[in-house]
N, C-alpha and C positions, 0 to 999 in steps of 0.2 A: 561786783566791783572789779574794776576792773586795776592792771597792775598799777600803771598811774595813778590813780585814783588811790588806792592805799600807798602810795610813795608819797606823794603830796599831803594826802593826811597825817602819815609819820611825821614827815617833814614839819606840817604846822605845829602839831604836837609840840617836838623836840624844839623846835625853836619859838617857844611862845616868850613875851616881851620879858618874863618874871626868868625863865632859863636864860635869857639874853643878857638880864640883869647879873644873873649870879655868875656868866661866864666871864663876863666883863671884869668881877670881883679879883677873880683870879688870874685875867691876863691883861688886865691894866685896859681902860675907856676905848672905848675904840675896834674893843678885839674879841674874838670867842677862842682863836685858836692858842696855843702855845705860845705860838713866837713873841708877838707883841711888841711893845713900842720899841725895845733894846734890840731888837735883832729888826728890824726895818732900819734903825739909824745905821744899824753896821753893813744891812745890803744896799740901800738905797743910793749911796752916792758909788757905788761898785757898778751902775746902770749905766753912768755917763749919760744924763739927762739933760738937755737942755728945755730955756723956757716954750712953749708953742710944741713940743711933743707928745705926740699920742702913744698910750698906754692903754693894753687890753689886761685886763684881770681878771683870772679867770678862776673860778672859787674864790670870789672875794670879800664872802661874809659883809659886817655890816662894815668894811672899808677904812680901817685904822692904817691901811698901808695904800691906801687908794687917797685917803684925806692927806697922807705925812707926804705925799710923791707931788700932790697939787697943789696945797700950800707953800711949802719948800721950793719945790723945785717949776711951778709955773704950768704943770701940763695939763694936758686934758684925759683924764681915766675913763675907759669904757669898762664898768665893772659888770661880771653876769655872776652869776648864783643860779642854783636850782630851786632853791628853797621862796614861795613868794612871801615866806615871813619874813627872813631874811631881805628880800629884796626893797618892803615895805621900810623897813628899819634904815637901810642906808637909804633910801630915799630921802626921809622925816629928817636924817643926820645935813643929809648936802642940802636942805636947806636952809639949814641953821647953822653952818658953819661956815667962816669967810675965808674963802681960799684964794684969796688977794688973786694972781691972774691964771689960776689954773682950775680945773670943772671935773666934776667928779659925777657921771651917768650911770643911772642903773635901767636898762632896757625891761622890760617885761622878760620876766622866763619862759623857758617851753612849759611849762606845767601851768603857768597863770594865763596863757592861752588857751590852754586846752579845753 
């Protein structure tokens, strides 16, 4: 097996839908990390975004700061991950949520190429 190969599988591991669930629990819809909804409201307009601007994200989980930046503020997020659980999750999310005129992408990762 090769390195990849066990990173990817960790990776699925730790991010399976039910840990997605429980991290959510603790950092509010949207989020696995810490920061969560309270700390995107306090950096995000610190960006100076206007509507029709691109945004790369990079470690951007299932996108609770990539969904707040393109409903709000109008733009287009190019979100990457490593994780293709992760990447699966914000996928299932941007489609179900209305981001009036801004778009939220999640590219394939290096590892779900591989």
């Amino acid at each position: 097996m090769t390195d990849d190969t066990q990173h990817e599988d960790y990776l699925r591991d730790f991010y399976s839908e039910d840990r997605i669930a429980a991290f959510e629990k603790l950092s509010g819809e949207g989020y696995i990390g810490s920061q969560g909804q309270a700390v995107t409201e306090e950096i995000a307009p610190l960006l100076g975004l206007k509507e029709g601007d691109k945004v790369l994200d990079v470690g951007s989980g299932i996108g609770g700061f990539a969904f707040y930046l393109a409903k709000n503020f109008g733009v287009d997020v190019l979100c990457i991950d490593t994780s293709t659980e992760i990447v699966k999750a914000g996928r299932k999310r941007a489609a179900l949520i209305d981001l009036g005129k801004g778009r939220v992408r999640y590219p394939i990762t290096s590892h779900a190429m591989a």
